[in-house]
N, CA, C and O atoms as a GROMACS GRO file, in nm:
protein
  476
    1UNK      N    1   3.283   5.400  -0.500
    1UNK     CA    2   3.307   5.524  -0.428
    1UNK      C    3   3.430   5.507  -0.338
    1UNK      O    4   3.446   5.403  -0.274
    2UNK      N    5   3.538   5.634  -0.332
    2UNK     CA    6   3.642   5.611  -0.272
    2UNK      C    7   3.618   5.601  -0.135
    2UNK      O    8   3.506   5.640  -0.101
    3UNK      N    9   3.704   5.552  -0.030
    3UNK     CA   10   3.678   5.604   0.105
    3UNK      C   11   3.754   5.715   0.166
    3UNK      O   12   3.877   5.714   0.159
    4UNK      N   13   3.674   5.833   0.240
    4UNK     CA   14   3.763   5.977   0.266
    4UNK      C   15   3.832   5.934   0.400
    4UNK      O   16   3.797   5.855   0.487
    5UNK      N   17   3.941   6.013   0.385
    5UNK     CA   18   4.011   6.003   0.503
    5UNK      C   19   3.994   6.127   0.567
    5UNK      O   20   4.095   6.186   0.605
    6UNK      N   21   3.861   6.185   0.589
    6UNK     CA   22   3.891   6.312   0.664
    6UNK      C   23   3.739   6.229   0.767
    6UNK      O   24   3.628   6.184   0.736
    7UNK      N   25   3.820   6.246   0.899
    7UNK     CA   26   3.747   6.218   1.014
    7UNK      C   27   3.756   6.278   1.085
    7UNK      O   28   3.848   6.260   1.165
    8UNK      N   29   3.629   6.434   1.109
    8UNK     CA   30   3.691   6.528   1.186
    8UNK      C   31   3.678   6.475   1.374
    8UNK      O   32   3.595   6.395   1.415
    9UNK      N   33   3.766   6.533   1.445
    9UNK     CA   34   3.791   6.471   1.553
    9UNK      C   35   3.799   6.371   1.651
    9UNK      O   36   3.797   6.365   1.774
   10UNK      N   37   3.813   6.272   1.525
   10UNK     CA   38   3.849   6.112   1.592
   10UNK      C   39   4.022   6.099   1.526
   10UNK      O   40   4.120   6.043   1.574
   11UNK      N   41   4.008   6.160   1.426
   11UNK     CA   42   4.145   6.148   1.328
   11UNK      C   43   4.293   6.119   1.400
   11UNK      O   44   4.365   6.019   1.404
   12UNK      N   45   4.309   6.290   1.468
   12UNK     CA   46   4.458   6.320   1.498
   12UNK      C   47   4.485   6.201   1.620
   12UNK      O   48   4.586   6.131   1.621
   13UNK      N   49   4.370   6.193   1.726
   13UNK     CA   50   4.409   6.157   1.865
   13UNK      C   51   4.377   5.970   1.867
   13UNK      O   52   4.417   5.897   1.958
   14UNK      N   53   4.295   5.921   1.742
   14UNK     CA   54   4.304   5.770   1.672
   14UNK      C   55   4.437   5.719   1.641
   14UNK      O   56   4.485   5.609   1.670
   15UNK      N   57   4.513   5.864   1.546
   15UNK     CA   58   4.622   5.830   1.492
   15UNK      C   59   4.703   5.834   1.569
   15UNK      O   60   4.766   5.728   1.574
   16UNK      N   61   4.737   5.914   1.643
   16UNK     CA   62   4.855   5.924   1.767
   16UNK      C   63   4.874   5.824   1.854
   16UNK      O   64   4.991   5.808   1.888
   17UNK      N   65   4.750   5.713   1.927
   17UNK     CA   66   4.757   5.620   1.994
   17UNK      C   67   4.752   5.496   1.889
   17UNK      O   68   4.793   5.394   1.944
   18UNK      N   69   4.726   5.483   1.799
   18UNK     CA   70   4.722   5.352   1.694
   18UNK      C   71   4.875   5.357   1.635
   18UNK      O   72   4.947   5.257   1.627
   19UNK      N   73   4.912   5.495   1.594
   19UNK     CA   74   5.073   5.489   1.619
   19UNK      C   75   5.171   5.424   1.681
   19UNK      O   76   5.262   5.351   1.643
   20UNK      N   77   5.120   5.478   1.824
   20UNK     CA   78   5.234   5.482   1.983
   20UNK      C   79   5.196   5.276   1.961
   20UNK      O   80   5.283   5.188   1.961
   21UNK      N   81   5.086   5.261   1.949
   21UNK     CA   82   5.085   5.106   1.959
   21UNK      C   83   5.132   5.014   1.881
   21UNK      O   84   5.147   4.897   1.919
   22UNK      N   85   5.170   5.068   1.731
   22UNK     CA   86   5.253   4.985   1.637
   22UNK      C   87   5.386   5.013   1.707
   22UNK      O   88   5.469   4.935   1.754
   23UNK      N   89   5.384   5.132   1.702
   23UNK     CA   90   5.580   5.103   1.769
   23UNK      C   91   5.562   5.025   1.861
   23UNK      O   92   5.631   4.923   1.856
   24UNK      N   93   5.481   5.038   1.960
   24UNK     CA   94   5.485   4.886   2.047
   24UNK      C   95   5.506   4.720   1.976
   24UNK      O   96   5.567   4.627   2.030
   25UNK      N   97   5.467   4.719   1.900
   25UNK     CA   98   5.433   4.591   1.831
   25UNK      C   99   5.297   4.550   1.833
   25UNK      O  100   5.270   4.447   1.772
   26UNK      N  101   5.200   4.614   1.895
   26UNK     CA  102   5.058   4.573   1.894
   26UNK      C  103   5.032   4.528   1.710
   26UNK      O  104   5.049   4.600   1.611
   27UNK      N  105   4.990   4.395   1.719
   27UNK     CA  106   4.911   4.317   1.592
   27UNK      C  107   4.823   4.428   1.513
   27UNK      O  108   4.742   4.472   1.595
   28UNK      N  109   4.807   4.483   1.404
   28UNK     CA  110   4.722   4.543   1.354
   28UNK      C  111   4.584   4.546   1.371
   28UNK      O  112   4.508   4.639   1.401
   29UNK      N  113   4.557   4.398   1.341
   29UNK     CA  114   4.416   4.337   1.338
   29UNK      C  115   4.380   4.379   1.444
   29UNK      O  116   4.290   4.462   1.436
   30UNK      N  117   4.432   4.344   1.593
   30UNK     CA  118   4.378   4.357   1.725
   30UNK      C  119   4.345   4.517   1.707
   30UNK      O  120   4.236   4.560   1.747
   31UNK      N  121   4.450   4.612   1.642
   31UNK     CA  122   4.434   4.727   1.646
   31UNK      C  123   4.281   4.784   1.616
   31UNK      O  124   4.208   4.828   1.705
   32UNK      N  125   4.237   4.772   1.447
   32UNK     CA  126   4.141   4.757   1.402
   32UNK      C  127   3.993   4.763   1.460
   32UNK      O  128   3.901   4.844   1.449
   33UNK      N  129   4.020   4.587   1.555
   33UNK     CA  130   3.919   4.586   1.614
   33UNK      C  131   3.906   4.691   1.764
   33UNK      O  132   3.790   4.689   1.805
   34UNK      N  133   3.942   4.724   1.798
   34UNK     CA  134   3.995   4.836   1.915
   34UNK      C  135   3.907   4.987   1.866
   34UNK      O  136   3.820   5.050   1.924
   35UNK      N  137   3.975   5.007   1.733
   35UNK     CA  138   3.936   5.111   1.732
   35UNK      C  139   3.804   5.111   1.695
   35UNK      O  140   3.731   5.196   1.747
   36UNK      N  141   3.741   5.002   1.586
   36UNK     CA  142   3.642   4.980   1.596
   36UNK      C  143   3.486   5.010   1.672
   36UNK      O  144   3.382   5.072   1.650
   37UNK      N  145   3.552   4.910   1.783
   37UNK     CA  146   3.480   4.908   1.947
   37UNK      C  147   3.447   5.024   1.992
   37UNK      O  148   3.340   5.043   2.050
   38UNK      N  149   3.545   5.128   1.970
   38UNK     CA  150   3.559   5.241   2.016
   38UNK      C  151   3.495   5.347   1.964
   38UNK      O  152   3.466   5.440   2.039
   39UNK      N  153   3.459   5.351   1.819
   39UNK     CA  154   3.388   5.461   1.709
   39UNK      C  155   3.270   5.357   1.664
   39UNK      O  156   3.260   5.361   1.541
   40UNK      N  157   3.197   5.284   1.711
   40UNK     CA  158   3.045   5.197   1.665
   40UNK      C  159   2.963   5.283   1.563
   40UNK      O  160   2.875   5.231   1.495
   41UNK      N  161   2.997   5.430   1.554
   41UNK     CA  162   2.911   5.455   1.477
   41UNK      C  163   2.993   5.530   1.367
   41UNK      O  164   2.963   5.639   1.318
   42UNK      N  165   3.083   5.465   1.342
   42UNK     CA  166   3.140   5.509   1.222
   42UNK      C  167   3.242   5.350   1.151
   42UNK      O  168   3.364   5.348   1.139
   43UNK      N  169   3.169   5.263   1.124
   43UNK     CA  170   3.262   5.149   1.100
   43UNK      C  171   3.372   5.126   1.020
   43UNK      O  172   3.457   5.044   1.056
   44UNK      N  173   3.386   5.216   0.871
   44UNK     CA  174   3.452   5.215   0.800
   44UNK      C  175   3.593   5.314   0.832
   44UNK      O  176   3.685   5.325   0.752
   45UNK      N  177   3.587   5.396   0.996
   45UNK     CA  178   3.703   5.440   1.044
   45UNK      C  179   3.823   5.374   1.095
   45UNK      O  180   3.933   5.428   1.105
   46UNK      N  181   3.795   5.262   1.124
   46UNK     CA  182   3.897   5.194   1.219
   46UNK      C  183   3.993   5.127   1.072
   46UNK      O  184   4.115   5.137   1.088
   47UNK      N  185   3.964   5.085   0.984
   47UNK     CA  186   4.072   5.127   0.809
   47UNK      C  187   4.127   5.175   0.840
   47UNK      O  188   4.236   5.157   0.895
   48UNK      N  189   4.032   5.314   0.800
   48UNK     CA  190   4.104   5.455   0.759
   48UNK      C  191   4.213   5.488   0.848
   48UNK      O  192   4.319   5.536   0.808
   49UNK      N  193   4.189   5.463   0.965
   49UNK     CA  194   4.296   5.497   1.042
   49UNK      C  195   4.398   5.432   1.110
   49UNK      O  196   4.493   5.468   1.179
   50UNK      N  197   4.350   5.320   1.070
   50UNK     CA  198   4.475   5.229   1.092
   50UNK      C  199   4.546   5.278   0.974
   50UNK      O  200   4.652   5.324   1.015
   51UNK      N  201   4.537   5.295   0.810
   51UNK     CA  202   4.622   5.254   0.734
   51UNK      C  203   4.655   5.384   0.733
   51UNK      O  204   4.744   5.397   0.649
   52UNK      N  205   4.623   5.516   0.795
   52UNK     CA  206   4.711   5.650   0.824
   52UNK      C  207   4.812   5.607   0.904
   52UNK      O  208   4.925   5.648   0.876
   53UNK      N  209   4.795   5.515   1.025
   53UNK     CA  210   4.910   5.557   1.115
   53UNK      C  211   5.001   5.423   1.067
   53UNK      O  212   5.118   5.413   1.106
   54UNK      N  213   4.956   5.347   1.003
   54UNK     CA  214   5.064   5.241   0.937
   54UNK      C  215   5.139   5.312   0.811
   54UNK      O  216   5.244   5.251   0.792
   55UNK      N  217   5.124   5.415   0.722
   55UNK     CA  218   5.153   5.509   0.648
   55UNK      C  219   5.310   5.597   0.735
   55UNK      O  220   5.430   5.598   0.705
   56UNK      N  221   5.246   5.648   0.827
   56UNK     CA  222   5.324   5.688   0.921
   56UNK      C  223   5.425   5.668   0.937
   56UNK      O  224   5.530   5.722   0.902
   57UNK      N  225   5.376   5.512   1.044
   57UNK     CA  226   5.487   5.423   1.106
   57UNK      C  227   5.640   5.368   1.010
   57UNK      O  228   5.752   5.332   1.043
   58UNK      N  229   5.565   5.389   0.874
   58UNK     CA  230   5.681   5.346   0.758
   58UNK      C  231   5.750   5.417   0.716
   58UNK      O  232   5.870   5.399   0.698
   59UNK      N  233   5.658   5.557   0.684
   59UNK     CA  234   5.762   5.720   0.715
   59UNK      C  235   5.846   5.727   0.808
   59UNK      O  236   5.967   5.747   0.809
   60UNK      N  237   5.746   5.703   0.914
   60UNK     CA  238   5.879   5.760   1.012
   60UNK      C  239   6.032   5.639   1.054
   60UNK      O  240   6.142   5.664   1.104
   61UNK      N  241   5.976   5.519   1.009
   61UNK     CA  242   6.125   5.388   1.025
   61UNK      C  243   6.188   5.460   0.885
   61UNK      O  244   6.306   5.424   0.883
   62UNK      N  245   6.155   5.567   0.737
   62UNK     CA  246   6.276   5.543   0.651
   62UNK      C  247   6.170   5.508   0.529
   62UNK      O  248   6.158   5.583   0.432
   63UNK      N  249   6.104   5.403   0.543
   63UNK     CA  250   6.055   5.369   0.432
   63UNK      C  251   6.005   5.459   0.268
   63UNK      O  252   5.913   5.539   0.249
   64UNK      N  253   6.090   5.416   0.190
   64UNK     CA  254   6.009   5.475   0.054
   64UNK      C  255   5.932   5.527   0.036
   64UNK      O  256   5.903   5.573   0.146
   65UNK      N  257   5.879   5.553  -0.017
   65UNK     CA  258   5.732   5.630  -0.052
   65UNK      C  259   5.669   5.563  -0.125
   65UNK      O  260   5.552   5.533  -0.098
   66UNK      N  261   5.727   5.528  -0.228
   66UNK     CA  262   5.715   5.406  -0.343
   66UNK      C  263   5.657   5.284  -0.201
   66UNK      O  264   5.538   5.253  -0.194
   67UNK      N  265   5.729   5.245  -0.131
   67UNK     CA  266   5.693   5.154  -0.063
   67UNK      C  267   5.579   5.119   0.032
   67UNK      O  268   5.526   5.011   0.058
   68UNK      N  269   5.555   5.253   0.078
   68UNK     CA  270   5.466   5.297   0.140
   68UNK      C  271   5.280   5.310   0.068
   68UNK      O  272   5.168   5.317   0.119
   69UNK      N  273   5.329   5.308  -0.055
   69UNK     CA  274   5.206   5.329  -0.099
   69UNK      C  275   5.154   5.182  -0.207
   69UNK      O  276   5.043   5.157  -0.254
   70UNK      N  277   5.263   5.119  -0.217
   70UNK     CA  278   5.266   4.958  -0.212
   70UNK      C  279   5.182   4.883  -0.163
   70UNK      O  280   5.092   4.808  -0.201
   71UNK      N  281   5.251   4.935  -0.022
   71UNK     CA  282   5.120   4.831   0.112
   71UNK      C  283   5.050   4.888   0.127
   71UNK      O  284   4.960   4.826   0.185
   72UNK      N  285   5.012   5.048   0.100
   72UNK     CA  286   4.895   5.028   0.101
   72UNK      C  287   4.754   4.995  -0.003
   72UNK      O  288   4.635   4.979   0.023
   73UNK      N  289   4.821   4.995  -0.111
   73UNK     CA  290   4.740   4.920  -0.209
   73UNK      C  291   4.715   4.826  -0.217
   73UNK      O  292   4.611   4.797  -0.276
   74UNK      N  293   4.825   4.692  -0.142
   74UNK     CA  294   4.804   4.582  -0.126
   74UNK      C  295   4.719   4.537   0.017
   74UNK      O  296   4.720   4.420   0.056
   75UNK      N  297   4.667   4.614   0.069
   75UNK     CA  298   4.600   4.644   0.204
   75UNK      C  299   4.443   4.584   0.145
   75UNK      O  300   4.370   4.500   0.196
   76UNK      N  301   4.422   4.672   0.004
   76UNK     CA  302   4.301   4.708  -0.013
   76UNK      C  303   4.279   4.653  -0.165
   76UNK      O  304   4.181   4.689  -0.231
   77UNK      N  305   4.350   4.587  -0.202
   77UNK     CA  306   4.355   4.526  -0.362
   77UNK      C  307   4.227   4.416  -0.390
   77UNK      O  308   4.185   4.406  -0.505
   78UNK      N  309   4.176   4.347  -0.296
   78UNK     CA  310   4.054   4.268  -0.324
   78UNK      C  311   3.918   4.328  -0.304
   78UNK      O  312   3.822   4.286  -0.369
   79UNK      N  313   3.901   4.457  -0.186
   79UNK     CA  314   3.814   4.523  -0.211
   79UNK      C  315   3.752   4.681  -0.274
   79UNK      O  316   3.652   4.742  -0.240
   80UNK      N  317   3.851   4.714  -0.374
   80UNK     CA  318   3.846   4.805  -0.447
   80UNK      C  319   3.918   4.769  -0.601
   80UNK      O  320   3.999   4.676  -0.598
   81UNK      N  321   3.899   4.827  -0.714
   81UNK     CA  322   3.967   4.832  -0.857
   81UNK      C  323   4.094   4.878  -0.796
   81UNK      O  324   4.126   4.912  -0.682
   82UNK      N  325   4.143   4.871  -0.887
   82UNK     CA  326   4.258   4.883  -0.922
   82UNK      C  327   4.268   5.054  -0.939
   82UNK      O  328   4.368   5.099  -0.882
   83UNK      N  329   4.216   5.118  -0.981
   83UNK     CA  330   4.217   5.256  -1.014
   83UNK      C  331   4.178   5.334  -0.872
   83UNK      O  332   4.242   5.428  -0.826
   84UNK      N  333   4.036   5.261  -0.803
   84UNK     CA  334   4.039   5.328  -0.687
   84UNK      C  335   4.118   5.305  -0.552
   84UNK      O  336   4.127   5.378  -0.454
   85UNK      N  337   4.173   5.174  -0.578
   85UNK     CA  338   4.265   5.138  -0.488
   85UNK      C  339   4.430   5.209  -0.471
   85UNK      O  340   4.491   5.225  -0.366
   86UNK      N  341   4.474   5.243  -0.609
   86UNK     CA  342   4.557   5.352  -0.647
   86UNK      C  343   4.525   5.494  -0.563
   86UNK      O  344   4.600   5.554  -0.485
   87UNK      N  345   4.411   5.522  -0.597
   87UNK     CA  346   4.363   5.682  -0.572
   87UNK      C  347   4.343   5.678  -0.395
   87UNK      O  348   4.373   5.774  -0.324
   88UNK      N  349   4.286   5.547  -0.342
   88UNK     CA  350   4.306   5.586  -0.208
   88UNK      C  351   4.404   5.562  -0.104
   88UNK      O  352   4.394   5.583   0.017
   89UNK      N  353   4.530   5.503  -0.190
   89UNK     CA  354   4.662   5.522  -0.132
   89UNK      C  355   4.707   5.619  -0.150
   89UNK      O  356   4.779   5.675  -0.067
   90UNK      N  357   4.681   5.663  -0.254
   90UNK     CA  358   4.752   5.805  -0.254
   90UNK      C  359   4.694   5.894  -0.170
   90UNK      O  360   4.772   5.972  -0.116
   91UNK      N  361   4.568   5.905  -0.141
   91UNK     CA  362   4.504   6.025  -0.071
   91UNK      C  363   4.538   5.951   0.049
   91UNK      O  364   4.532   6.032   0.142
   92UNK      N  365   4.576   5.816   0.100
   92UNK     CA  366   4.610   5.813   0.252
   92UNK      C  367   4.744   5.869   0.256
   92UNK      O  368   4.760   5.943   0.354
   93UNK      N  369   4.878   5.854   0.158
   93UNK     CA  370   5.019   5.873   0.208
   93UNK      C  371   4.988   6.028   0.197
   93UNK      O  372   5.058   6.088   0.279
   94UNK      N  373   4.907   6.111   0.124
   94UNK     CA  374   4.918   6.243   0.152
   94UNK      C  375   4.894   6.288   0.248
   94UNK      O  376   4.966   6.382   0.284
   95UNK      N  377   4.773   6.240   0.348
   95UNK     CA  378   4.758   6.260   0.462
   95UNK      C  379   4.856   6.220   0.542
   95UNK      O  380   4.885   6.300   0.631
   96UNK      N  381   4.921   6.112   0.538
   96UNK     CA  382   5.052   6.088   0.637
   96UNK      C  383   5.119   6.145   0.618
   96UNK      O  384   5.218   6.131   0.691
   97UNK      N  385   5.127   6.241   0.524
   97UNK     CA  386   5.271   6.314   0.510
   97UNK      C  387   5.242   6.465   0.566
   97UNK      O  388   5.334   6.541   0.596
   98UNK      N  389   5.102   6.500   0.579
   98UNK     CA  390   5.065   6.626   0.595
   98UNK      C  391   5.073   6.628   0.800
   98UNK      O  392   5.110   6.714   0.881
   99UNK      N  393   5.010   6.465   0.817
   99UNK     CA  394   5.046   6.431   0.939
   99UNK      C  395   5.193   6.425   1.003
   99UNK      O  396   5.230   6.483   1.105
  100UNK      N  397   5.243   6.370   0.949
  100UNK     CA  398   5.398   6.378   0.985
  100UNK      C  399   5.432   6.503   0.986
  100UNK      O  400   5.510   6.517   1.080
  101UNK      N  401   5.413   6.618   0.924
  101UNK     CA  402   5.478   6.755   0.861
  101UNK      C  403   5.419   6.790   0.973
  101UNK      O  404   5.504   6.813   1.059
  102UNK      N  405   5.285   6.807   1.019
  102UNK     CA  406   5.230   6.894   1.128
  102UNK      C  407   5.312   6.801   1.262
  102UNK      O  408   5.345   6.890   1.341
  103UNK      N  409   5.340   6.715   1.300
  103UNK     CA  410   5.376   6.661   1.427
  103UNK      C  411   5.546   6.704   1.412
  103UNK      O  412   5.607   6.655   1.508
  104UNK      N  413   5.626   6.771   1.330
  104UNK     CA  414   5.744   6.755   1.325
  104UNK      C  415   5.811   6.644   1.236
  104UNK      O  416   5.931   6.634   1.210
  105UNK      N  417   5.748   6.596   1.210
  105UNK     CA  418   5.838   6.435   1.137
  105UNK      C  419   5.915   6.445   1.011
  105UNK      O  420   5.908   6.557   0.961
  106UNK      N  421   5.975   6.374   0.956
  106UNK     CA  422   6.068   6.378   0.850
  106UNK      C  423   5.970   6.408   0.776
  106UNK      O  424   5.850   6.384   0.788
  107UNK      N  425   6.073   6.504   0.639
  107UNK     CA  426   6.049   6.515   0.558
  107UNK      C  427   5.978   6.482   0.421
  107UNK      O  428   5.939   6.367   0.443
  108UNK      N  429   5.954   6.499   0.344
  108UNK     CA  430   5.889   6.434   0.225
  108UNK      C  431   5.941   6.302   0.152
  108UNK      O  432   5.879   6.210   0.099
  109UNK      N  433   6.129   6.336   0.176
  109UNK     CA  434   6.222   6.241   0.132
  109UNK      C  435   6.286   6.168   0.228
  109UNK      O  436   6.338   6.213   0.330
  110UNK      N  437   6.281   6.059   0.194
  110UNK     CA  438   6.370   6.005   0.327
  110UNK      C  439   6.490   5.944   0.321
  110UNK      O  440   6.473   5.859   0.234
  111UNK      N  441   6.638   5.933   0.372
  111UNK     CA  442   6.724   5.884   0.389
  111UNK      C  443   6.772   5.769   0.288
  111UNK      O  444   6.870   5.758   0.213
  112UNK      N  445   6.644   5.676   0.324
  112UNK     CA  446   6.669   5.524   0.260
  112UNK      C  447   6.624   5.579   0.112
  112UNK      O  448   6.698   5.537   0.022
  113UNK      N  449   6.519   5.662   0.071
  113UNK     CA  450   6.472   5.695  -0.065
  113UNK      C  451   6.594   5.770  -0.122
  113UNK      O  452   6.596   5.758  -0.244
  114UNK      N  453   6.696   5.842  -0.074
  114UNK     CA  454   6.807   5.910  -0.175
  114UNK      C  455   6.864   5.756  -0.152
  114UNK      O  456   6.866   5.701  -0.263
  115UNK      N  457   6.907   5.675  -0.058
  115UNK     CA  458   7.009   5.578  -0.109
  115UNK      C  459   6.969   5.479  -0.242
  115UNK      O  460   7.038   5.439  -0.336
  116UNK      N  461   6.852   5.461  -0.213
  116UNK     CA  462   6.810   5.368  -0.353
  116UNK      C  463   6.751   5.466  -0.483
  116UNK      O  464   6.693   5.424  -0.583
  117UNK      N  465   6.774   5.571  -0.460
  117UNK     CA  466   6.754   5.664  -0.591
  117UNK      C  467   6.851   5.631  -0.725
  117UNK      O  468   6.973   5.627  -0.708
  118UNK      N  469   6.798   5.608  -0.850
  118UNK     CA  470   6.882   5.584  -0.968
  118UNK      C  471   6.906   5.687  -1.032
  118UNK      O  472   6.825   5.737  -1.111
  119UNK      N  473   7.039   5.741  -1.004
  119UNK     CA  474   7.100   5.866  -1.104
  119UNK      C  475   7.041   5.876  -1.199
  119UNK      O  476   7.072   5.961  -1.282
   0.00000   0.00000   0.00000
């Protein structure tokens, strides 16, 4: 079974400070466990929402899309197939992108994705 990324009202205001803290440089892991601590009764959120606002964080430096959905498959490659590990990167970069779109953030395409585009 996939895991959903719809967490109604822990989501936006998880993602916004798990954000603000990667641009800090805060360690992921520490992140994780943070948010963790913080939602006890939802364990399988502090993932989900880390790998939204790490989705993000790669949008918003430039990163690929292609690239973006890379790590996050490689996030999750030992505890899911291969097929569902596919399907829930994709349903996370869609949410980062729907996230980014609602906060203002770049576009669908990014900068660095037209430079390495092959005619």
């Amino acid at each position: 079974m996939l895991k959903s990324t719809h967490l109604p009202g822990v989501l936006p205001r998880e993602v916004a400070r798990t954000f603000a803290a990667l641009r800090a440089g805060t360690d992921p892991c520490k992140l994780t466990r943070e948010i963790a601590a913080r939602h006890p009764e939802s364990p399988r959120a502090a993932g989900r929402v880390l790998d939204l606002a790490l989705a993000c964080f790669w949008l918003a430096e430039g990163a690929p899309l292609c690239d973006v959905l890379t790590m996050l498959e490689c996030r999750h490659r030992f505890e899911l197939s291969s097929a569902a590990c596919r399907a829930y990167a994709v349903e996370i970069l869609r949410a980062a992108e729907r996230h980014m779109q609602a906060l203002g953030g770049p576009p669908n395409s990014t900068p660095k994705e037209h430079e390495y585009a092959v005619a």
